[in-house]
C-alpha positions in Angstrom: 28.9 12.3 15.5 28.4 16.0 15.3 24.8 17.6 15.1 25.6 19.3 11.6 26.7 16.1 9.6 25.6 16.5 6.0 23.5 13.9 4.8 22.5 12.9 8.2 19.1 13.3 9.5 19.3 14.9 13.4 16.3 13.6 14.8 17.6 9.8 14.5 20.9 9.7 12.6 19.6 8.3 9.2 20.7 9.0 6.1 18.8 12.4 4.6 17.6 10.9 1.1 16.1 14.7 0.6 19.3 16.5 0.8 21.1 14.0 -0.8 18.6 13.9 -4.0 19.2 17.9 -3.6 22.7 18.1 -3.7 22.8 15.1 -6.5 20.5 16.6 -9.1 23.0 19.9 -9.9 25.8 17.4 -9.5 24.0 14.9 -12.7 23.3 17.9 -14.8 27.0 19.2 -14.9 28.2 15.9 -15.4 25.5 15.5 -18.4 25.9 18.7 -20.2 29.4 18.3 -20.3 29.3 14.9 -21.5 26.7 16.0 -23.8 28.8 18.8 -24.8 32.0 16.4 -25.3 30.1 14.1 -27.5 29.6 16.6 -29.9 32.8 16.5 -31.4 32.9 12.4 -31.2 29.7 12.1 -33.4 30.9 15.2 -35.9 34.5 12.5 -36.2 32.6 9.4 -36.8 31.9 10.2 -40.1 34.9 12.1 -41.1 37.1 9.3 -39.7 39.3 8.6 -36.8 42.3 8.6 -39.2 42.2 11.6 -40.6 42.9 15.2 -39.9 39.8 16.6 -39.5 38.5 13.1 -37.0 41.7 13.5 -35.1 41.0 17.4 -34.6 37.5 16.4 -33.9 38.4 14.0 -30.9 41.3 16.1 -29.9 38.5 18.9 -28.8 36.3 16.1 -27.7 39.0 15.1 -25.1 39.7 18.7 -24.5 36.3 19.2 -23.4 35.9 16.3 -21.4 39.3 16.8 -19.7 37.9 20.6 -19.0 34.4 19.1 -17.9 36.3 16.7 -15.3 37.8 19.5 -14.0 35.2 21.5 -13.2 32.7 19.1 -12.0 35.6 18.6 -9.2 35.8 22.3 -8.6 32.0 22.0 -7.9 32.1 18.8 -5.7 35.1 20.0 -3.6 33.4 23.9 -2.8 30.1 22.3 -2.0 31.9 20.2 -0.1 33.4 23.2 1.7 30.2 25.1 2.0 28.5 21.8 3.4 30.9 21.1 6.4 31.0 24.6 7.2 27.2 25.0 7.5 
């Protein structure tokens, strides 16, 4: 095992609860605000309706959003990923 593992402790090869509660936190509050963000639309269709227009415009964004979200959050994990292994 190399010295500069992430998420490894050096001194005996544990796991480095610290840097993974650091690295986890940013990761929950993307995911949140863009579920948050994507639920918007869901609740605004609920009482329109599903069937119509206006609830399937409503849940087309809502997908749109949460399709975006996805998409980013992945962006995220795979450059801190980079920046991580690098280090």
């Amino acid at each position: 095992m190399s010295p500069s593992s992430p998420f490894v402790a050096r001194e005996n090869g544990s796991l480095d609860f610290e840097q993974i509660r650091a690295e986890a936190l940013p990761l929950a509050g993307l995911i949140m605000l863009f579920a948050g963000l994507a639920l918007v639309p869901f609740f605004l269709a609920a009482p329109v309706g599903v069937g119509g227009t206006l609830g399937r415009l409503f849940t087309l964004v809502a997908q749109l959003v949460a399709a975006v979200g996805t998409g980013i959050v992945l962006i995220y994990v795979v450059a801190r990923g980079v920046q991580l292994a690098e280090a």
